[in-house]
N, C-alpha and C positions, 0 to 999 in steps of 0.2 A: 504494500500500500504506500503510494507517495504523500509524504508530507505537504500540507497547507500551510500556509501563512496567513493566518486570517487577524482579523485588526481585533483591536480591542477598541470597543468604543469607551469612552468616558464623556461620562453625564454631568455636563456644568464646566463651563468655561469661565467661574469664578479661580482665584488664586491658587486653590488647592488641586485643580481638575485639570489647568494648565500646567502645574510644577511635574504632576503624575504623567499628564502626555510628554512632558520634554524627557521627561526621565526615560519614560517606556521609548522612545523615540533614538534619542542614544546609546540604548542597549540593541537597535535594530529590532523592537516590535514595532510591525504597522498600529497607526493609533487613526480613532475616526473621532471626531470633540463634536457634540452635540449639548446645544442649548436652545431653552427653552426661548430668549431675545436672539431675535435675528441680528443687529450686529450689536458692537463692542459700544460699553457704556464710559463716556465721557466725561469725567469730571476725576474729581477724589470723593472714594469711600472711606477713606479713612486720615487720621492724623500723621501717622510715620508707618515705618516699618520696625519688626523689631529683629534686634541684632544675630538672633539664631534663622530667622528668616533668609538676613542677609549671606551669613556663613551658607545656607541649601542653594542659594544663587549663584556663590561663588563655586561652590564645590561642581556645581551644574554649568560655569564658563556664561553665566549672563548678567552676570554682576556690573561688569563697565555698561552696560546696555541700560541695564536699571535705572545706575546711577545716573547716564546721560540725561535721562528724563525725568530726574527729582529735581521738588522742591525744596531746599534744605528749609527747616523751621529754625524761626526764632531761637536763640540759646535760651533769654528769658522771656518765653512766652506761657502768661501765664490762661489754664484754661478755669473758668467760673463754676462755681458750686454747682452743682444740678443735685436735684432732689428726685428720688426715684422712688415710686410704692408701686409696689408689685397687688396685682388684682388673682387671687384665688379663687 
């Protein structure tokens, strides 16, 4: 019986669904990325990144890549209290 190479899909083309394609992708599995938004969403979702984040980027070779596209934040940027009640 001859060997397939068949993809792997992964579902969700948020941060974590991206790192797992590039990954499976440099080990030479076909990947197929499926999401539920037809394209790439615009802006920031979030404040920074954090630093074990950046070590899987670098270890993955798209770390300069990253970094061409950040924002550095403020050193002293301060963010405002928020008050949070959770509904049970």
């Amino acid at each position: 019986m001859a060997s397939q190479s068949l993809p792997v899909f992964v579902v969700g083309a948020g941060p974590t669904g991206l790192v797992l394609a590039l990954t499976l992708r440099q080990n030479g599995v076909p990947v197929r990325i499926i999401d539920k938004v037809a394209k790439p969403h615009v802006g920031s979702r979030g404040s920074g990144i954090m630093p074990r984040t950046l070590e899987v980027y670098n270890y993955l070779g798209v770390l300069p890549d990253v970094l061409k596209g950040a924002v550095p934040l403020p050193v002293n940027r301060l963010i405002p209290h928020l008050e949070y009640h959770s509904r049970v």
